[in-house]
C-alpha positions in Angstrom: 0.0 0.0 0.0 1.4 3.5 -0.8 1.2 6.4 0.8 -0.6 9.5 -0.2 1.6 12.6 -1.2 2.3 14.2 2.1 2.5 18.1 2.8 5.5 19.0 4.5 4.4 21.8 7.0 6.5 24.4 8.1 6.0 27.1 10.6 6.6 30.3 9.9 10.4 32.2 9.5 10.0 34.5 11.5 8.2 32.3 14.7 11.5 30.0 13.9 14.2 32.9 14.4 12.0 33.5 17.3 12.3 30.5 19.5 16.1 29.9 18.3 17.4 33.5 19.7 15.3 33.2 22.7 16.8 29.4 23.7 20.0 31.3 23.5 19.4 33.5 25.7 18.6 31.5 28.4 21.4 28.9 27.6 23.7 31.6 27.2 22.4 33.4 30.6 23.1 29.9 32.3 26.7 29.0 30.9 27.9 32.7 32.0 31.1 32.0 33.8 30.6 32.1 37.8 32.8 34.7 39.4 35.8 32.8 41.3 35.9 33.0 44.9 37.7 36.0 47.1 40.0 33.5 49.1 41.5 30.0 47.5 42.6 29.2 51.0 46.7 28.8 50.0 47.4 30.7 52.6 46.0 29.2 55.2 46.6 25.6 54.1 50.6 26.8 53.9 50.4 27.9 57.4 48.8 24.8 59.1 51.4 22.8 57.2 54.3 24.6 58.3 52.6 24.6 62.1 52.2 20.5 62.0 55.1 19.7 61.0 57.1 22.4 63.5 59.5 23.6 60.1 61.7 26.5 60.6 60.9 29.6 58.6 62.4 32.9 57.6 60.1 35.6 57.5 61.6 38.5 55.3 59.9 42.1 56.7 59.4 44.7 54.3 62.7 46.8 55.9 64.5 43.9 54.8 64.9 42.1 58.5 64.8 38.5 58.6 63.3 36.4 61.3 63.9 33.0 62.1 61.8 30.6 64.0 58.6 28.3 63.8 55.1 29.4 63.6 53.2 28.7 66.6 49.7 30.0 65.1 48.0 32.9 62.6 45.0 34.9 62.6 43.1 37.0 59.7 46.1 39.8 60.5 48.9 38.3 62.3 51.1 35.6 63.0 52.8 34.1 66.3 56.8 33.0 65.4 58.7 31.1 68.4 62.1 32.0 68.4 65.2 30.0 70.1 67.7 33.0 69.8 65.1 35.6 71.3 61.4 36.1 72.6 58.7 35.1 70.8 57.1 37.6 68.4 53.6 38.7 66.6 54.3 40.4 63.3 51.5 41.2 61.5 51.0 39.9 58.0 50.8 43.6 56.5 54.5 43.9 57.4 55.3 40.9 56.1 57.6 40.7 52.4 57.6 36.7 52.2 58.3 33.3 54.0 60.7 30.6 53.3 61.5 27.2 54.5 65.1 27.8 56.6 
């Protein structure tokens, strides 16, 4: 048995531009990139490690004085070092140039 001839029907141009540009939009709206976060945490991870494991650092001030010693602990401004050769200090971070391993 054949078929009879079949219409092929086709909505109209412009209702097909319509319902393309406006899927975009909303695909487009949810595949923006999501803004990264203020704090990765580095910081904080590096500290606890170097607390654990007791390892000396060198903390380099921005005057150019070193200090040598372990961190004891840190807050959101400052960290505790414990020093052998001298009393223990708390420098604040905002002073601070960078830390190395002694």
């Amino acid at each position: 048995m054949e078929s009879p001839n079949r219409r092929l029907i086709r909505p109209p141009l412009a209702e097909a531009k319509e319902r393309v540009s406006s899927g975009t939009r909303t695909t487009a709206a949810q595949q923006k990139k999501q803004t990264p976060p203020d704090t990765t945490n580095a910081e904080n991870f590096y500290y606890v490690k170097q607390m654990q494991a007791k390892t000396p650092v060198v903390v380099v001030l921005l005057d150019g004085e070193e200090l040598h010693g372990t961190i004891e602990w840190y807050d959101k401004s400052c960290i505790k070092m414990t020093r052998e050769e001298g009393p223990n200090l708390l420098v604040y971070k905002s002073y601070i140039k960078y830390i190395y391993k002694a």
